[in-house]
Backbone as a printed PyTorch tensor [residue, N CA C, xyz], in Angstrom:
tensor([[[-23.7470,  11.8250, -16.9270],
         [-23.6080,  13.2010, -16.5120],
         [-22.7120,  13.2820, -15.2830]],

        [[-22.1220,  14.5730, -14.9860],
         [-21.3330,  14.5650, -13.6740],
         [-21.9230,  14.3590, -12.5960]],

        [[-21.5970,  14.3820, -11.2400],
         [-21.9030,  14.4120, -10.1650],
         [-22.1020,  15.5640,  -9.2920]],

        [[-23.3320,  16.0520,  -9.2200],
         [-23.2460,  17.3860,  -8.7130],
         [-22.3110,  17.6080,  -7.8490]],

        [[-21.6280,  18.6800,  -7.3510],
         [-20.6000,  18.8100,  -6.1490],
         [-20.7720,  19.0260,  -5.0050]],

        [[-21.9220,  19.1060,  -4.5110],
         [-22.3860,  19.3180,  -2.8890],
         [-21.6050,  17.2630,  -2.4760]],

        [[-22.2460,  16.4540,  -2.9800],
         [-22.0490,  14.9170,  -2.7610],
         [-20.9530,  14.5810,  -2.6050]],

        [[-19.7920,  15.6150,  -3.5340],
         [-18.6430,  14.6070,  -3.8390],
         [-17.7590,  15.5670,  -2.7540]],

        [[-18.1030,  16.5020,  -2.4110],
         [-17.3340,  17.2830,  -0.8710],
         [-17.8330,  16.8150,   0.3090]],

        [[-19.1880,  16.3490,   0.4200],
         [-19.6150,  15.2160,   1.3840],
         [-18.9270,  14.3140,   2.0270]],

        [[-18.8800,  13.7310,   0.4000],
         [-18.1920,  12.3080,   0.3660],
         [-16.4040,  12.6090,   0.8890]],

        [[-16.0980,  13.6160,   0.4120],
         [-14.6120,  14.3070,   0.5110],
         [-14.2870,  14.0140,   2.2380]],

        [[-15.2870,  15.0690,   2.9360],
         [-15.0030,  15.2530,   4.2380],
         [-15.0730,  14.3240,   5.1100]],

        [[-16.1760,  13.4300,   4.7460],
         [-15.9470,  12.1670,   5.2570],
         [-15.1160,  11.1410,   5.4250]],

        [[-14.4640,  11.0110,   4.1710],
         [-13.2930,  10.2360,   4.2250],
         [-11.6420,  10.9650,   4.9510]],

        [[-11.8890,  12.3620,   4.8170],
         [-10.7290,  12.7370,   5.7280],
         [-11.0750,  12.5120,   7.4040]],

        [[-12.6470,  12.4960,   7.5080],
         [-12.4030,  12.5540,   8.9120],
         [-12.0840,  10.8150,   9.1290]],

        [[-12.8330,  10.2230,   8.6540],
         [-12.0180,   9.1630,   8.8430],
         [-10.4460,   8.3730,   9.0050]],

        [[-10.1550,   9.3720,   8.1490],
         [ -8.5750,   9.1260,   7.7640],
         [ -7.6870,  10.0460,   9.4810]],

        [[ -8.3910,  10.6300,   9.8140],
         [ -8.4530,  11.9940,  11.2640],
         [ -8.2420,  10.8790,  12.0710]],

        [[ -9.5740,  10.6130,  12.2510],
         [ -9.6450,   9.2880,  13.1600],
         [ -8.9170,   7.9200,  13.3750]],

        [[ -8.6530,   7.8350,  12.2710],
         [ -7.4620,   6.4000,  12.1970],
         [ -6.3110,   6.5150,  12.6350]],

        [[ -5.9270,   8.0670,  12.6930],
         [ -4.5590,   8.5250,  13.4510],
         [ -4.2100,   8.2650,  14.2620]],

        [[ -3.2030,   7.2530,  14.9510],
         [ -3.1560,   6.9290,  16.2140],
         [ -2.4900,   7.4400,  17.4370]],

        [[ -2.1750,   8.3760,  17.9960],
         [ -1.2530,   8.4540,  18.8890],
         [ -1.0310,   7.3080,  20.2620]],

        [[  0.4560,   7.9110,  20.8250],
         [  0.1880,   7.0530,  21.9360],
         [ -0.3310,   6.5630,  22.8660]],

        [[ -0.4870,   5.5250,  22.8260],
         [ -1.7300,   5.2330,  23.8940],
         [ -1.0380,   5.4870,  25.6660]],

        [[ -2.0630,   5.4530,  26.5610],
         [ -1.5850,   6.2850,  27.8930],
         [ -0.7190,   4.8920,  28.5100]],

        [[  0.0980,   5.1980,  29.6030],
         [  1.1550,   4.5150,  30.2750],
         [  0.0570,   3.7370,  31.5100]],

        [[  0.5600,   2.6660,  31.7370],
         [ -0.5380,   2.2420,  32.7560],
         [  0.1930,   3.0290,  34.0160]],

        [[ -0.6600,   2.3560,  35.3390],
         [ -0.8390,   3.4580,  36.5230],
         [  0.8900,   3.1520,  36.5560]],

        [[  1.1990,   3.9900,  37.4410],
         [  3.0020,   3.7600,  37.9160],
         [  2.9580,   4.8260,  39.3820]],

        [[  2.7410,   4.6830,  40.4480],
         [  2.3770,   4.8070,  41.5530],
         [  3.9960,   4.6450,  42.4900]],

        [[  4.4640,   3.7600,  42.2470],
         [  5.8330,   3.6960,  42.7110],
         [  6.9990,   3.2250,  42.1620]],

        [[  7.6070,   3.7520,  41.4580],
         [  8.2690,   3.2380,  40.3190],
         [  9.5920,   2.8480,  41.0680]],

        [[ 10.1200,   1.7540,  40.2840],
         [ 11.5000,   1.2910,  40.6910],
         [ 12.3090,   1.6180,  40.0540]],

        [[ 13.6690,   2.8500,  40.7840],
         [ 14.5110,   2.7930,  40.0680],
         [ 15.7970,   1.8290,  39.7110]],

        [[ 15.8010,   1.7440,  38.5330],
         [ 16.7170,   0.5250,  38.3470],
         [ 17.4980,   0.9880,  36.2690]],

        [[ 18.3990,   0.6200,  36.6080],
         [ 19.1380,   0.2040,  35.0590],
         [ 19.4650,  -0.8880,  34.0600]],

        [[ 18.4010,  -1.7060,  34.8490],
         [ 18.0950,  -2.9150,  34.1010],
         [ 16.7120,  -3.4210,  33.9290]],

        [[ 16.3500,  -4.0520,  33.1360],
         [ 14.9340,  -4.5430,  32.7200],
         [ 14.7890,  -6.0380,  32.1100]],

        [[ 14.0600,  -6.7850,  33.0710],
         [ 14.0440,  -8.0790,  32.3200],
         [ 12.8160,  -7.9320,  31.6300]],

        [[ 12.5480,  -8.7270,  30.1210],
         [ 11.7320,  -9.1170,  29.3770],
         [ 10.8780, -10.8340,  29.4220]],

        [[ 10.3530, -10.9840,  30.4250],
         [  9.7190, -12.4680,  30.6120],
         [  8.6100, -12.5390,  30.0400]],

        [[  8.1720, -14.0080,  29.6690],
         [  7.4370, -14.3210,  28.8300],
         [  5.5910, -14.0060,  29.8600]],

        [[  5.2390, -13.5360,  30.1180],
         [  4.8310, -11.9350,  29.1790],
         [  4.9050, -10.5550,  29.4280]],

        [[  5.9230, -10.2080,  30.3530],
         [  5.8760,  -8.8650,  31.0720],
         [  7.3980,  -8.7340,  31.2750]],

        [[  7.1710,  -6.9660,  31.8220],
         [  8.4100,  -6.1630,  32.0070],
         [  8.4250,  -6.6300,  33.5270]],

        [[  9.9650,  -6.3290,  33.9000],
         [  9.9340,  -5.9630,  35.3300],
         [ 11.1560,  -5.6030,  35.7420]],

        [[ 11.2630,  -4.2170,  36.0730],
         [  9.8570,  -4.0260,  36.7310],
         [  8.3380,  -3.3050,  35.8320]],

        [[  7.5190,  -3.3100,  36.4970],
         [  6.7100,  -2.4910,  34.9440],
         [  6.2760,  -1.1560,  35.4730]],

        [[  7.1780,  -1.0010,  36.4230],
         [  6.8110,   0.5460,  36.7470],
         [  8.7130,   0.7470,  36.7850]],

        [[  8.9040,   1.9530,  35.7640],
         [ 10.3140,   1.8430,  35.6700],
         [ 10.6650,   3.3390,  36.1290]],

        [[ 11.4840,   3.9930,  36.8250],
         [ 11.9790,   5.2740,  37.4030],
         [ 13.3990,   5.3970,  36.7220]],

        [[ 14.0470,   6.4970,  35.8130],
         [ 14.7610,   6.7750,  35.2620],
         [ 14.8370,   7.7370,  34.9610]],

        [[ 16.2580,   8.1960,  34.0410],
         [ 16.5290,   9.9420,  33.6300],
         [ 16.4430,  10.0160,  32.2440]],

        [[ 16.0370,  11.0920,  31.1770],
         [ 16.2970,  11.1790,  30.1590],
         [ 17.7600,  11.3880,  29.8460]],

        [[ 17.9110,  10.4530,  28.9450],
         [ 19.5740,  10.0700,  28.2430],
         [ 19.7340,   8.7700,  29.0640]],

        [[ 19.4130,   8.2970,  30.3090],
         [ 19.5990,   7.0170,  30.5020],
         [ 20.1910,   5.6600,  29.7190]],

        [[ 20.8390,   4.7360,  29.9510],
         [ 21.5260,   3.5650,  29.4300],
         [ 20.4730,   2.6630,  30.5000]],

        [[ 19.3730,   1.9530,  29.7430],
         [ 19.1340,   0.9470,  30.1090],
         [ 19.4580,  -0.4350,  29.7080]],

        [[ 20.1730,  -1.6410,  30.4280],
         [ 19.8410,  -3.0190,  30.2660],
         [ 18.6910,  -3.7710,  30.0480]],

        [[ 18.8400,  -3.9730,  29.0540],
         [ 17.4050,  -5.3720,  28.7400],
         [ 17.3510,  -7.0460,  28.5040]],

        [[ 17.2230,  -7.7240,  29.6440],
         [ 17.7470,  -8.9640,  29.4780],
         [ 16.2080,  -9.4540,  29.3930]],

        [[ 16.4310, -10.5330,  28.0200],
         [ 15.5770, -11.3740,  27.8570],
         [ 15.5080, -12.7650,  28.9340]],

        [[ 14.7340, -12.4150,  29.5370],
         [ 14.7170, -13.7520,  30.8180],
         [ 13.8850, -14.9440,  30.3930]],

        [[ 12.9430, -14.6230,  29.2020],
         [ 11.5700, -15.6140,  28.7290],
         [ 12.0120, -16.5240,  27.7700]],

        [[ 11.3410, -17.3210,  27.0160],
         [ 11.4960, -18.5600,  25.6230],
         [ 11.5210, -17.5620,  24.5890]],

        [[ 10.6950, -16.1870,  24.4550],
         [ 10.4960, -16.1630,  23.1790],
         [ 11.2850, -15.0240,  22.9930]],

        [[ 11.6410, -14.0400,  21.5720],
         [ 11.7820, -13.0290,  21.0380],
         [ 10.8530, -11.5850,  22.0330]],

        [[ 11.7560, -10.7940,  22.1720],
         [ 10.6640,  -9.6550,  22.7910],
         [ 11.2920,  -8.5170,  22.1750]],

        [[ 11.0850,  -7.2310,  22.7490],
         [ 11.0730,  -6.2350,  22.0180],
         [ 10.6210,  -5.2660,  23.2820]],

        [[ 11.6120,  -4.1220,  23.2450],
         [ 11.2870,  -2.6550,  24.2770],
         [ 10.9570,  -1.6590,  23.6130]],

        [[  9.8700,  -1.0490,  23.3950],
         [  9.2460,  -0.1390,  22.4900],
         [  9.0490,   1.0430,  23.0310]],

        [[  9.3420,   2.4500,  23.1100],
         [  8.7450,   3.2920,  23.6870],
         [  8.2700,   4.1830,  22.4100]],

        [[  6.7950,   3.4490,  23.3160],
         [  5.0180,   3.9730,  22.1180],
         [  5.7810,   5.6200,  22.2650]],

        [[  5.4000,   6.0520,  20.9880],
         [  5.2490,   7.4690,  19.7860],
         [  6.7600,   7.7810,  20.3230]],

        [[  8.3770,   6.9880,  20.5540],
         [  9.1970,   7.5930,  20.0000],
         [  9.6570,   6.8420,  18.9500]],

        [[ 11.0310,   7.4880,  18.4440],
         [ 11.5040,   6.0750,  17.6060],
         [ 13.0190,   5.3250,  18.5610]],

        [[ 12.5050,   4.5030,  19.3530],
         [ 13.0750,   3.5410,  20.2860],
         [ 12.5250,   2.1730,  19.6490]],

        [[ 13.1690,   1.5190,  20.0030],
         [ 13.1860,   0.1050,  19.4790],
         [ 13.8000,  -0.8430,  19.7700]],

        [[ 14.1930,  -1.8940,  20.0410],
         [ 15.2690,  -2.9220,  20.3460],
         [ 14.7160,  -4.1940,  20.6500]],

        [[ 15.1800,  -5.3350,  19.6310],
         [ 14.4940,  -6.4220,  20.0740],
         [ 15.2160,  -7.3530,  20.4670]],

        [[ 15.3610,  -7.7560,  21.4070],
         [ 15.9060,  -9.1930,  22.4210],
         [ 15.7130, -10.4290,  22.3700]],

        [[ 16.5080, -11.5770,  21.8540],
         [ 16.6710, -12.6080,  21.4390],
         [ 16.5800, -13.6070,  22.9210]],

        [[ 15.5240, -14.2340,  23.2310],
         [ 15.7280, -15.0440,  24.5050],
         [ 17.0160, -15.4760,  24.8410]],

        [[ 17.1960, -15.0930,  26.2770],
         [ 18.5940, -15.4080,  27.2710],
         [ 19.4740, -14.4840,  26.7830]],

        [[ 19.5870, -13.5820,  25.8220],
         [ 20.1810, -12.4270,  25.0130],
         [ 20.0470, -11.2600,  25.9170]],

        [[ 20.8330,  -9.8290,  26.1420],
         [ 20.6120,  -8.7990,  26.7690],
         [ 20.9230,  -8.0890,  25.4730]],

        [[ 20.5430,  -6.4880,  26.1570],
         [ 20.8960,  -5.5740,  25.0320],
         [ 20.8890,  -4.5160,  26.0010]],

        [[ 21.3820,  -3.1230,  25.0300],
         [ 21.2330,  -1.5270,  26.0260],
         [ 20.3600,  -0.6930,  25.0260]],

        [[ 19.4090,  -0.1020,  25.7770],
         [ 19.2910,   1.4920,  24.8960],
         [ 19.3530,   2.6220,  25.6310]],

        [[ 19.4220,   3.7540,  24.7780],
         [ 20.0150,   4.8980,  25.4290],
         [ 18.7380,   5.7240,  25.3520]],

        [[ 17.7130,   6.1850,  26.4830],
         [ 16.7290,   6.7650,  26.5080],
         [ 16.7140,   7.8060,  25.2860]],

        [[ 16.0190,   8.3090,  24.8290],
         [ 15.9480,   9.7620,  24.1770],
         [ 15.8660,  10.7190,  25.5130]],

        [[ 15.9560,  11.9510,  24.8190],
         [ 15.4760,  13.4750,  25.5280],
         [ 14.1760,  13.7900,  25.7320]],

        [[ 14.0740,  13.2950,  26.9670],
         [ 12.4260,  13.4810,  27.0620],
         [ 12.7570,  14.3260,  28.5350]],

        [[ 11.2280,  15.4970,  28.5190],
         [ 10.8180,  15.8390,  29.4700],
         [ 10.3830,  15.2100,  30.9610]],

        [[ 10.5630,  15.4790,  32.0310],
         [ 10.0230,  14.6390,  33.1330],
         [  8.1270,  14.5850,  32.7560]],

        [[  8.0050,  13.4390,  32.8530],
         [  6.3530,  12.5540,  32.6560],
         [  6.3330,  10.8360,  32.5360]],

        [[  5.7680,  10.5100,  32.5630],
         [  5.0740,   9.4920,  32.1840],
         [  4.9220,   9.0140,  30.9200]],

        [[  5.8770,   7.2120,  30.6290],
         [  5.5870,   6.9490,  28.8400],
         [  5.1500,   5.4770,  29.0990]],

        [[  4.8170,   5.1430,  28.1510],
         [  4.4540,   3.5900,  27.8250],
         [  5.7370,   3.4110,  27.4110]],

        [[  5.3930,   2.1280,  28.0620],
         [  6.8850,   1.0410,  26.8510],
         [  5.5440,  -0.2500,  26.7850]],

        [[  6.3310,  -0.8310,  25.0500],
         [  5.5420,  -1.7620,  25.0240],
         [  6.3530,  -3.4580,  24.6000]],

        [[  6.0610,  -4.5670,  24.2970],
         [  6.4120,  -5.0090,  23.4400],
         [  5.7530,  -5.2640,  22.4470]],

        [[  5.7050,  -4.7340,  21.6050],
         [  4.9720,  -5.0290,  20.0780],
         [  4.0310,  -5.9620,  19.7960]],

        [[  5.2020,  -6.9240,  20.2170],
         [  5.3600,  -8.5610,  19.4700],
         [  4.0130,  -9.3320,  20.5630]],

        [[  4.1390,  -8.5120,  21.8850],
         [  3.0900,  -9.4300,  23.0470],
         [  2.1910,  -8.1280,  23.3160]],

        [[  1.8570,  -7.0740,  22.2930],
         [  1.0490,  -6.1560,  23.1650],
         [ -0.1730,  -6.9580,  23.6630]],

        [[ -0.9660,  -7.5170,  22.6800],
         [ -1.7620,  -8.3410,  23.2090],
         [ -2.0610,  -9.1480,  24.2920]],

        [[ -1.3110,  -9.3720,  24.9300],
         [ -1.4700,  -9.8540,  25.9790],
         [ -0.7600,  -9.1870,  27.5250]],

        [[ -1.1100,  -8.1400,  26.8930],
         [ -0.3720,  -6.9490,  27.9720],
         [  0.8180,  -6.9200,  28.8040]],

        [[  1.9270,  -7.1150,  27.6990],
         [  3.3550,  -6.7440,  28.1500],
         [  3.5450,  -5.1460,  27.5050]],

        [[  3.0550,  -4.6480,  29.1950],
         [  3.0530,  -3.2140,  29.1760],
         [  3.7940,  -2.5930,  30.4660]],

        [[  4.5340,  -1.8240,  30.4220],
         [  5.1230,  -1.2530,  31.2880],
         [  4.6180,   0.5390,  31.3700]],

        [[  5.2320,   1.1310,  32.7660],
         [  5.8140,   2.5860,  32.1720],
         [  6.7860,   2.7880,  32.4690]],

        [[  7.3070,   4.1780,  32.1800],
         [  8.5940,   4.5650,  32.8800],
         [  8.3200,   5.6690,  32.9980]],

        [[  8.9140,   6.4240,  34.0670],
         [  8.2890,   7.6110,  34.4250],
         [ 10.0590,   8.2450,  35.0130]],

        [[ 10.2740,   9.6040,  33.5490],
         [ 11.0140,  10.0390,  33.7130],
         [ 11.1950,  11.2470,  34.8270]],

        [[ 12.2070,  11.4800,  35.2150],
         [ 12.3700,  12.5670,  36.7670],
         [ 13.3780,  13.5680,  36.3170]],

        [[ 13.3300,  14.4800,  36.6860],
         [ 13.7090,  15.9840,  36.2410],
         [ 15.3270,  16.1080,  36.2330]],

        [[ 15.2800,  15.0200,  36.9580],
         [ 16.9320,  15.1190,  36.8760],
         [ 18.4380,  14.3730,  37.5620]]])
């Protein structure tokens, strides 16, 4: 026989909220209290630095891999990306962002907290 329908809209809502919940947005920027402005960024084996970064939206940043391994400059919920080949540099060109506060991450070492922020300024 069927399944009455009170159960199977139960069952319905449940799995969307779940699916709600699995949604991830970006996670928050750690503290950045005094940020350094600068147009370059080294990637060492396991951190940014500086990891408090001061910059403009549209910015040209440098990214020199200073560490052994592969890294990667991520800025969590845009689509930025760029990954750095040890002793390798690279540039990216900020997006259009509002003055605030973002994470950058590397992907590849979030785990072990190669986390930065950058904290864009009005102008």
């Amino acid at each position: 026989m069927n399944e009455p329908v009170r159960p199977r809209v139960v069952a319905l809502l449940l799995v969307s909220m779940v699916a709600v919940g699995c949604h991830s947005s970006p996670a928050a920027p750690p503290p950045c209290s005094n940020p350094t402005s600068t147009s370059s960024v080294d990637l060492r084996d396991y951190a940014f630095a500086p990891t408090c970064i001061a910059s403009t939206s549209g910015a040209t940043l440098t990214l020199r891999n200073t560490g052994k391994v592969i890294h990667n400059f991520t800025l969590d919920g845009h689509d930025l990306q760029r990954q750095v080949a040890p002793g390798d540099s690279a540039t990216v060109t900020l997006p259009s962002l509002p003055p605030g506060l973002y994470r950058v991450v590397c992907t590849l070492h979030e785990s072990v907290g190669m986390v930065a922020a950058l904290k864009i300024s009005g102008g």
